[in-house]
C-alpha positions in Angstrom: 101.8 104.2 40.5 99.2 106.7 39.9 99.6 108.0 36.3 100.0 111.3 37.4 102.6 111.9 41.1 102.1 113.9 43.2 105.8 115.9 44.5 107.0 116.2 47.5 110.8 116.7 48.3 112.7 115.5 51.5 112.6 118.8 53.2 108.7 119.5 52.7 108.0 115.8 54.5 110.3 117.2 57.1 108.3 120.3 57.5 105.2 118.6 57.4 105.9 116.2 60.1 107.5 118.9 62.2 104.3 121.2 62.1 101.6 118.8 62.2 100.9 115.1 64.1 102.1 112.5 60.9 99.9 110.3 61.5 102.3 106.9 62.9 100.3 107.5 66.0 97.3 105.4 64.3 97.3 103.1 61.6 98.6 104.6 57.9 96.5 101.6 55.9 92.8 100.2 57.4 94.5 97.1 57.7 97.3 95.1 58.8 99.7 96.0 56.3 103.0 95.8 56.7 103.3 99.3 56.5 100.6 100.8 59.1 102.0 103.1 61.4 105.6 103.3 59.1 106.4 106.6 57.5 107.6 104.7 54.6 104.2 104.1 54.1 103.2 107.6 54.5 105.6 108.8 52.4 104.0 106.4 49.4 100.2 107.2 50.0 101.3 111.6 50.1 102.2 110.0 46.6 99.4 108.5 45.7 100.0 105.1 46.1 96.6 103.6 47.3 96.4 101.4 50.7 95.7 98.4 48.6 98.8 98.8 45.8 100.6 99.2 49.4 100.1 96.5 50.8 101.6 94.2 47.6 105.0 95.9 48.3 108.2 94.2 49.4 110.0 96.1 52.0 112.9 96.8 50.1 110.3 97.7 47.1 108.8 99.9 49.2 112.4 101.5 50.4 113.6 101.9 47.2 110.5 103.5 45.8 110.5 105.7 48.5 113.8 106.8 47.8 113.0 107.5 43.9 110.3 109.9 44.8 112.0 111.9 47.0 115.2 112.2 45.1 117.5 110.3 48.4 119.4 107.0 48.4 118.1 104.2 49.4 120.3 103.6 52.6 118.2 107.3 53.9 115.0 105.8 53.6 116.4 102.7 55.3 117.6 104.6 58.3 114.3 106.1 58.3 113.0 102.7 58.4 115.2 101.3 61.5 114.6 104.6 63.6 110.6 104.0 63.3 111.0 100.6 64.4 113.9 101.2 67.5 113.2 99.6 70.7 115.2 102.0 72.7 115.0 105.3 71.9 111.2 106.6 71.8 110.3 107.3 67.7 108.8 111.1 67.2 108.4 112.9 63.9 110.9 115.0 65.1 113.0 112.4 65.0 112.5 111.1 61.3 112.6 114.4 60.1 116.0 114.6 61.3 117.0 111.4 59.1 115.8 113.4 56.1 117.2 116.9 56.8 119.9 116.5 59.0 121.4 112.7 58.2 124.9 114.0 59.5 122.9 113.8 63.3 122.4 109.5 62.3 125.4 109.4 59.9 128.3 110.9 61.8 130.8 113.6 60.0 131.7 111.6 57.2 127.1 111.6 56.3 128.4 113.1 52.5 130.5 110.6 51.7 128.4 107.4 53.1 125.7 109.1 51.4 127.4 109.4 48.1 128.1 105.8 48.5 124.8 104.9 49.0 124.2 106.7 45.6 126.3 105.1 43.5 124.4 101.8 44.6 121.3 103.0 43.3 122.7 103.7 40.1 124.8 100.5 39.3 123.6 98.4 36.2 123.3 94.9 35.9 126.7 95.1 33.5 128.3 97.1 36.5 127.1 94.8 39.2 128.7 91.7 36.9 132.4 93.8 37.1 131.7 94.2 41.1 130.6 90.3 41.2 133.9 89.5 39.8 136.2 91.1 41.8 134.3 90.7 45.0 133.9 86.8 43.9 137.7 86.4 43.7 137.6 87.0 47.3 137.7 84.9 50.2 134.9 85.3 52.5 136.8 85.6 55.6 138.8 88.3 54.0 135.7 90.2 53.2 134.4 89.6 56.9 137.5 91.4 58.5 137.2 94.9 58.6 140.9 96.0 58.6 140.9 99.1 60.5 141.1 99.1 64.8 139.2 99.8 66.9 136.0 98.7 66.3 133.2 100.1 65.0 130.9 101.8 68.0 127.0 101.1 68.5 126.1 103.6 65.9 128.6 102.9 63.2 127.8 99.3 63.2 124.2 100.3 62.6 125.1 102.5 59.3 127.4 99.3 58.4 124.4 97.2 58.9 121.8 99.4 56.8 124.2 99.8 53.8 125.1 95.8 53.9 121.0 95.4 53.9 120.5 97.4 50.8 123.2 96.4 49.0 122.2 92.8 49.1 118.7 94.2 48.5 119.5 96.3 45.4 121.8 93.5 44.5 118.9 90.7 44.8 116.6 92.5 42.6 119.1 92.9 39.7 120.3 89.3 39.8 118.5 87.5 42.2 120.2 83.8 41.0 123.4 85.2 42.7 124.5 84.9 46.2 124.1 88.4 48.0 125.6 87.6 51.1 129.2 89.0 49.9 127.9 91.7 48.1 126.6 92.8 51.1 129.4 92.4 53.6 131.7 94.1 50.7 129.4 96.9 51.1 129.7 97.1 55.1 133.6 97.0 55.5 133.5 99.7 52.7 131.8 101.6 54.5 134.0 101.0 57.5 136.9 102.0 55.8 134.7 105.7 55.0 133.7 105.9 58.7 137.1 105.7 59.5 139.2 107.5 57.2 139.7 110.7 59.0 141.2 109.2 61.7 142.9 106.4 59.5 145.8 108.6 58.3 147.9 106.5 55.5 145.5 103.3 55.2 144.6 102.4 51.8 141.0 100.9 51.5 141.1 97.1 50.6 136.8 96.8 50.3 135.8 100.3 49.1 137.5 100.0 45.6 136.2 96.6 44.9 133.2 99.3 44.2 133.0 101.7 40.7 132.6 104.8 40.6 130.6 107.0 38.0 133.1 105.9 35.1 134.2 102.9 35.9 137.0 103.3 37.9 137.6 101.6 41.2 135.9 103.5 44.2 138.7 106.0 46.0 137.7 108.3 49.0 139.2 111.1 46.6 136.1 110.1 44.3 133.8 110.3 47.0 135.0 113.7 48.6 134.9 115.3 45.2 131.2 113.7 44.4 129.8 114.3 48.2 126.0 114.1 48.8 123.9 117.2 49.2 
């Protein structure tokens, strides 16, 4: 990183894109990176970051990066990430700068609490990921496969299962890559099912979502995430 960063902050990208063409029209790096045309790669060279310290990132380097300078969790920059890349619905900046200013539009009504979710797995340690490890290891995989709660999960809530899954095994991976990632990651999706659900769950009790921590240690309750919401 350039010794000295520039700052930008969620809202001010927003506005930027809003008011003025971003750029993904044409490619963001000379070459073929795998970043050109990608406001994640925007996002890192309004930083400083130069085309050819770009170009060395992982994806989820990248991501996670993008989420430190900017001040969101990962799982935002992700969304950001999967909306530029969508098939069926045309990408405009308009668009991404809803993912950063208005994630509740992506997220659905309970966009705090997946958020705050998403937060707590950028902060995890390697000696909090080894307590997760354990109790998610003492698990049977097809009983961290089924999602508990009926009916299923529509289009969009699968995609929000499927971007926290993603970055949990990524943020996972990069702490202790010797370990499998594959539960961690599907732990992390039905936890989030259980939050996507909970208002109109009345009386379940989350089996996934405290396999998780919270901030001291204490198995993850919605409680914990309604009283530490994002934003």
């Amino acid at each position: 990183m350039p010794e000295k960063e520039r700052v930008f902050t969620a809202k001010e990208i927003a506005k930027l894109w809003r008011t003025k063409d971003a750029g993904f029209g044409s490619p963001v790096l000379s070459g073929s990176g795998p970043y050109s045309k990608n406001p994640v790669g925007e996002i890192l060279l309004m930083f400083g970051v130069t085309p050819e310290e770009l170009i060395r990132f992982k994806l989820s380097q990248a991501e996670a990066e993008t989420a430190r300078l900017i001040r969101v969790p990962h799982v935002l920059v992700k969304l950001l990430w999967q909306v530029n890349i969508d098939k069926v619905t045309p990408v405009t900046t308009e668009r991404l700068s809803q993912v950063l200013v208005q994630p509740e539009s992506y997220f659905g009504p309970t966009a705090p609490l997946l958020l705050a979710f998403g937060q707590l797995l950028d902060s995890y340690t390697p000696e909090v990921w080894d307590s997760i490890t354990r109790q998610i290891s003492g698990k049977k995989p097809e009983k961290i496969n089924k999602f508990f709660l009926e009916p299923l999960p529509t289009p969009a809530e699968a995609k929000i299962q499927y971007i926290f899954k993603e970055v949990a095994k990524n943020i996972f991976q990069e702490i202790k890559p010797e370990d499998n990632s594959d539960l961690i990651g599907q732990a992390a999706a039905g936890a989030v099912w259980e939050i996507q659900a909970s208002p109109k769950a009345s009386g379940y009790k989350p089996k996934l979502l405290p396999l998780f921590l919270d901030s001291s240690g204490e198995p993850l309750t919605l409680n914990w995430l309604k009283a530490h919401p994002f934003g």
